[in-house]
C-alpha positions in Angstrom: -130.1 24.6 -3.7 -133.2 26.6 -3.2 -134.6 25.7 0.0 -133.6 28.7 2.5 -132.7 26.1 5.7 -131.7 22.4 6.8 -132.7 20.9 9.3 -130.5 20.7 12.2 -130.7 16.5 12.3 -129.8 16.9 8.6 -126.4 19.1 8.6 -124.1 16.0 10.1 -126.8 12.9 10.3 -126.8 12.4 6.5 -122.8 12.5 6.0 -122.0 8.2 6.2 -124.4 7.6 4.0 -123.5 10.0 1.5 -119.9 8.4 1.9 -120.5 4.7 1.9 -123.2 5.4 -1.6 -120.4 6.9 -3.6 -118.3 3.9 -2.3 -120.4 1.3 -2.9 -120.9 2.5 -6.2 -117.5 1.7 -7.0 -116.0 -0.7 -4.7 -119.1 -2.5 -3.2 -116.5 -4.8 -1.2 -114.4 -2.0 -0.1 -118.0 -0.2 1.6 -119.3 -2.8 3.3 -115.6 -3.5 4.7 -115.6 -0.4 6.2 -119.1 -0.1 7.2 -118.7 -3.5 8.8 -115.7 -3.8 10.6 -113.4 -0.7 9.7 -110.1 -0.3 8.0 -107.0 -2.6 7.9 -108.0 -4.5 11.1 -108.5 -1.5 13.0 -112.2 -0.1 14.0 -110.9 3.4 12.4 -112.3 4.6 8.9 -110.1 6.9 7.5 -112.5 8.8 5.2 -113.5 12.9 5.9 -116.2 15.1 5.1 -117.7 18.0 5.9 -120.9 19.5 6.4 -122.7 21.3 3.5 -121.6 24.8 3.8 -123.1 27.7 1.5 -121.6 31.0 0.1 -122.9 34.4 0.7 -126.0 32.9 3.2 -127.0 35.3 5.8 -126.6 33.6 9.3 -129.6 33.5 11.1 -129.7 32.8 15.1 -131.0 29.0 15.7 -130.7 28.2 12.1 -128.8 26.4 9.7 -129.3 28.6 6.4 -128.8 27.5 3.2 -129.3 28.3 -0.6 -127.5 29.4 -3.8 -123.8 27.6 -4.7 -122.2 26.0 -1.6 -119.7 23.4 -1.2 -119.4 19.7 0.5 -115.4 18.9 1.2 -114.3 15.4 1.7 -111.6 13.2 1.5 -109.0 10.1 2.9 -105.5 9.2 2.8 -106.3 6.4 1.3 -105.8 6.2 -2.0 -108.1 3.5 -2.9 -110.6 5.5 -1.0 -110.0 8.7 -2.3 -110.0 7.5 -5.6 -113.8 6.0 -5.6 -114.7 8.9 -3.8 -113.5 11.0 -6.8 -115.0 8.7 -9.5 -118.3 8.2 -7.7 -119.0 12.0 -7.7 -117.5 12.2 -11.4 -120.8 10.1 -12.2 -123.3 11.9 -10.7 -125.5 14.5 -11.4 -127.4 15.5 -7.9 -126.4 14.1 -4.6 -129.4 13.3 -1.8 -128.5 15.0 2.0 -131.0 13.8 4.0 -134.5 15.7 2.8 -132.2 17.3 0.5 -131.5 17.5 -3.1 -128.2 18.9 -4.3 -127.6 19.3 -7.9 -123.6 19.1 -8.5 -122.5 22.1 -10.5 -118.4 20.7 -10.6 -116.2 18.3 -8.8 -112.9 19.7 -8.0 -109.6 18.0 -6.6 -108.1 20.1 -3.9 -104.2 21.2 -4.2 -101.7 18.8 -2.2 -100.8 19.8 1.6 -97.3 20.3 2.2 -95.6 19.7 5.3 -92.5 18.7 5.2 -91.4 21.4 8.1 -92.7 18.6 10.4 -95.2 20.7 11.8 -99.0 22.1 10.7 -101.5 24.6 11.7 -105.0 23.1 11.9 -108.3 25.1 11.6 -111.3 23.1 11.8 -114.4 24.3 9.9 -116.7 21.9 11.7 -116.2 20.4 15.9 -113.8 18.4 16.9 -115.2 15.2 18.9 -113.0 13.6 21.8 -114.3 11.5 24.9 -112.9 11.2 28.0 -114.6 8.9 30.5 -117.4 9.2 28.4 -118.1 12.6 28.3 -117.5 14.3 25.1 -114.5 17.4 25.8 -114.2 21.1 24.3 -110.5 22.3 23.6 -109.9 24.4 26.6 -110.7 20.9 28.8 -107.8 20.1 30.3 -107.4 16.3 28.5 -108.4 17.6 25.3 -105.0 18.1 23.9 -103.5 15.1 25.8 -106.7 13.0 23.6 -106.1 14.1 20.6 -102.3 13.4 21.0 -104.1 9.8 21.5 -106.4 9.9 18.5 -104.0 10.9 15.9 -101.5 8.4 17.3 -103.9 5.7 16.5 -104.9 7.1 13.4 -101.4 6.8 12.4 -100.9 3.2 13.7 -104.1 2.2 11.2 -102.4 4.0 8.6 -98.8 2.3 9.3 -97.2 6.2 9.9 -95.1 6.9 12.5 -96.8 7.3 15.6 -94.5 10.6 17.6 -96.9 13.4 17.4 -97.0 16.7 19.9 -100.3 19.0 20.4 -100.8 22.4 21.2 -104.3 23.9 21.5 -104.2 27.3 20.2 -108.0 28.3 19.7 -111.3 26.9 19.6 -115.0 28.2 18.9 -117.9 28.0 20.5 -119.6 24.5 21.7 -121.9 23.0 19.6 -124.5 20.2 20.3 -126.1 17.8 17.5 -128.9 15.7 17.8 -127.7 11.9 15.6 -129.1 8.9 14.9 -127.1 7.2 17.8 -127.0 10.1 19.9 -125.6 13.6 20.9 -122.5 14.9 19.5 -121.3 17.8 21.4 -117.5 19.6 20.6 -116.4 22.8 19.0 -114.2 23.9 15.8 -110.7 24.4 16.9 -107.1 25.7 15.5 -104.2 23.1 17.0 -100.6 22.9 16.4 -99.5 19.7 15.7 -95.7 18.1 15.3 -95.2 14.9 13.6 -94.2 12.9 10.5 -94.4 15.0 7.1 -96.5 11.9 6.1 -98.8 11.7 9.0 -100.0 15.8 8.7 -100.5 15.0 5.0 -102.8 12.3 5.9 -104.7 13.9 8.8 -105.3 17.0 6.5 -106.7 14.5 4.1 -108.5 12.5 7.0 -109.6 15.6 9.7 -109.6 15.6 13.3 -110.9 13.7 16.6 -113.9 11.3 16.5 -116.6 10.8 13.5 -115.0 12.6 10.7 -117.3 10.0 8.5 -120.1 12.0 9.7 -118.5 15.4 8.7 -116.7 16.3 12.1 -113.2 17.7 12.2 -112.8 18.9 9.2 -109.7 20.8 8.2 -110.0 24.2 6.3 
């Protein structure tokens, strides 16, 4: 990638429809079920990615810099999901971000998480979205934790996990505002502790964190 910035409409704006093209490509009936109505009779779409981020890139104050080799990270706990996902980028040679061209130079599965201890450190590398009484919340608000307990709960009833999850707060970065095609996004990257099922920190690390991980928020390091 040679262009030396993205716009800031096109770092999180483009991320569905990157997602539901590589699933379409595959499993036409499985992207428009999601697109449509969601996953498993739930509104939830457990599918993650993350922004495009670039190595080496000089920050720059008010801009999103780019160039040179960077990555795109996503994933689902799916496996049907996750599994089109892999194929579909196995077939292609450049993938369209918004105004942007990217040419793939590898596709690369990431190792398996492990946590069988019952309990998971997890660094976000993009914000974390929660609302309560619709406003969105940072991680030192005071119902952030207490909502995100919420979230992954549900999460895990769509999946069919079980449900018992603890959260601890332990850090976050600082607030971050983006302009979308259906409106503002405002949260921050955060590091949380979270206690639950082996399986369910598996599939969150596979899913990310909070609201909109389908257009590249939450993501887990």
């Amino acid at each position: 990638m040679n262009v030396p910035e993205m716009s800031w409409a096109d770092v999180h704006g483009p991320a569905r429809g990157v997602l539901y093209d590589l699933l379409e490509g595959q499993d036409p009936a499985l992207s428009e079920e999601l697109h449509n109505s969601g996953w498993a009779g739930t509104p939830l779409r457990p599918i993650g990615i993350s922004p495009p981020l670039f190595d080496g890139v000089e920050r720059r104050k008010g801009v999103y810099a780019t160039g040179g080799k960077g990555h795109v990270w996503m994933g689902s706990p799916v496996p049907r999901i996750a599994g089109c996902l892999l194929a579909g980028l196995a077939g292609r040679e450049r993938i369209r971000w918004g105004g942007t061209w990217m040419t793939l130079l590898g596709v690369r599965v990431g190792a398996p998480s492990e946590h069988s201890s019952g309990v998971a450190e997890f660094g976000t590398l993009s914000p974390v979205l929660l609302k309560h009484e619709g406003r969105y919340l940072l991680p030192d608000d005071e119902p952030f934790a207490e909502r995100l307990r919420h979230n992954i709960r549900h999460k895990a009833d769509c999946l069919g996990l079980p449900n018992e999850v603890e959260v601890e707060v332990l850090e976050q970065g600082p607030r971050r505002r983006f302009d979308m095609p259906k409106g503002w996004r405002i949260g921050a990257c955060a590091r949380v502790r979270v206690g639950a099922a082996p399986e369910l920190l598996d599939a969150l690390h596979a899913w990310g964190l909070g609201l909109s991980t389908i257009e590249g928020f939450g993501w887990i390091r």
